[in-house]
C-alpha positions in Angstrom: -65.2 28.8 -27.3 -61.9 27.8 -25.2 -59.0 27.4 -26.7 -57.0 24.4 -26.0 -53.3 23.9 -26.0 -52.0 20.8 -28.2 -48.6 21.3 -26.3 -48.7 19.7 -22.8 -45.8 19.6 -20.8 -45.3 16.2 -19.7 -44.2 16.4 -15.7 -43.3 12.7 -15.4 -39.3 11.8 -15.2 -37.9 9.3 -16.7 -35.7 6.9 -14.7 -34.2 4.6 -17.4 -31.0 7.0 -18.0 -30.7 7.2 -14.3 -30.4 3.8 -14.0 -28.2 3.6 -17.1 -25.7 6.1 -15.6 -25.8 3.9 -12.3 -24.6 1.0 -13.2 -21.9 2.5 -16.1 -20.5 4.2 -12.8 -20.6 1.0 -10.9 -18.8 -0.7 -13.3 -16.2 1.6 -14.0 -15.5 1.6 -10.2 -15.1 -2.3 -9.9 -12.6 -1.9 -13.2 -10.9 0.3 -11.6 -10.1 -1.1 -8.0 -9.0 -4.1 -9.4 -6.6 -2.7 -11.0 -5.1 -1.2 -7.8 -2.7 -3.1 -5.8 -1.0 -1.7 -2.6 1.1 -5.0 -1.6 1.8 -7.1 -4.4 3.4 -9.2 -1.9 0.9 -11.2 0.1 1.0 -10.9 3.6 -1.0 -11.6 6.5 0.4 -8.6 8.8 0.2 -8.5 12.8 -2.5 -6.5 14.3 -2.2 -3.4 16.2 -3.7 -0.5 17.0 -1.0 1.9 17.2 -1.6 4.6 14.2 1.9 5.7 13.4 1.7 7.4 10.0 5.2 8.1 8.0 6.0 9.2 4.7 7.8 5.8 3.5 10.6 5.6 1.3 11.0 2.4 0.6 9.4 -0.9 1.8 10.9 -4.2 2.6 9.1 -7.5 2.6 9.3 -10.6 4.3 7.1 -13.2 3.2 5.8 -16.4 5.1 8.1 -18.1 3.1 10.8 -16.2 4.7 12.0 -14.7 1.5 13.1 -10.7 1.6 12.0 -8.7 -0.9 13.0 -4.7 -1.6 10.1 -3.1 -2.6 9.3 -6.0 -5.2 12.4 -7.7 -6.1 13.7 -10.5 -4.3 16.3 -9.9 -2.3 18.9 -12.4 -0.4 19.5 -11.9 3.3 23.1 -11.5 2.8 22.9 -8.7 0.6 20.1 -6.9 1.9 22.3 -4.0 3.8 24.4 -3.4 0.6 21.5 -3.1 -1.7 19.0 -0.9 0.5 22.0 1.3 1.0 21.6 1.9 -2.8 18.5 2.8 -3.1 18.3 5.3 0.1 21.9 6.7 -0.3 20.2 9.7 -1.3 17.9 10.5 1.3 19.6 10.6 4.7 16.5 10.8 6.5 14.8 7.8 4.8 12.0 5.9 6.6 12.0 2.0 5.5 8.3 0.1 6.2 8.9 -3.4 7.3 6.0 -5.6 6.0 6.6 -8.6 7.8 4.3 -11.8 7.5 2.6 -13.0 11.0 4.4 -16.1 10.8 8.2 -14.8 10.2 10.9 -15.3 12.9 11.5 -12.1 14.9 15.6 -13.2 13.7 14.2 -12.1 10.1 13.2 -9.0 11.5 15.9 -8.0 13.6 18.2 -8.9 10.1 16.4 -5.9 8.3 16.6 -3.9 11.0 20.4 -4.5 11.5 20.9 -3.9 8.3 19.0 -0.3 8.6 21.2 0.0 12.0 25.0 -0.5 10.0 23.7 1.7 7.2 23.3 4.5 10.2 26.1 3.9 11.8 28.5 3.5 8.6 27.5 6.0 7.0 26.1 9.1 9.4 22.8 8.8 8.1 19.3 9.1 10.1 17.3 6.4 8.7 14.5 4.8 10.5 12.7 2.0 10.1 9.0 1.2 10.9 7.3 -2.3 11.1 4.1 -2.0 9.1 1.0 -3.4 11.0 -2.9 -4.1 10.4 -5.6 -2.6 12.5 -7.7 -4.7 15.1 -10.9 -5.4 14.6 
């Protein structure tokens, strides 16, 4: 007379929590990168395929409305020297990205960087200022 086992062990796995955890992890990713903005400024920036990598300070934008913004505050042209001074007055080796639209005058351009140029040369200072760029495709 055998004896048989009422306790099988069942060898089959279940893919239902699998699938559960899945898509709770896909949706908590799609949450989450929308919630992350890098330019709050639209911009359609110039291509290049330079790779120039700096640890930025502070960002200036120029939209293709030709509006200048520092870091997200409008800004006017005329007083865009005296307030960037402010806000890198305590770094003396600040580095400023220029985010320029594709369609903004180089004159808008060279304003910022004149600006950057009379802080230097006023003041003693080492700033420098890079012109932000998208990779080619």
């Amino acid at each position: 007379m055998a004896i048989e086992t009422r306790n099988k062990i069942d060898t089959n796995f279940s893919m239902a929590s699998m699938s559960d955890l899945v898509f709770l992890l896909l949706i908590f990713f799609m949450l989450t990168s929308t919630l992350v903005a890098p330019n709050a400024i639209k911009l359609l920036l110039p291509n290049s395929n330079s790779k120039t990598m700096a640890k930025q300070s502070l960002s200036v934008y120029i939209n293709k409305s030709r509006n200048f913004f520092l870091g997200d505050k409008p800004v006017p042209p005329a007083q865009l020297e005296a307030l960037l001074y402010n806000k890198i007055k305590s770094n003396a080796q600040a580095t400023i990205v220029l985010r320029a639209d594709k369609s903004v005058p180089v004159q808008d351009i060279v304003t910022v960087i004149d600006a950057v140029n009379q802080i230097n040369t006023k003041y003693k200072t080492k700033h420098k200022i890079i012109l932000a760029t998208s990779p080619k495709r």
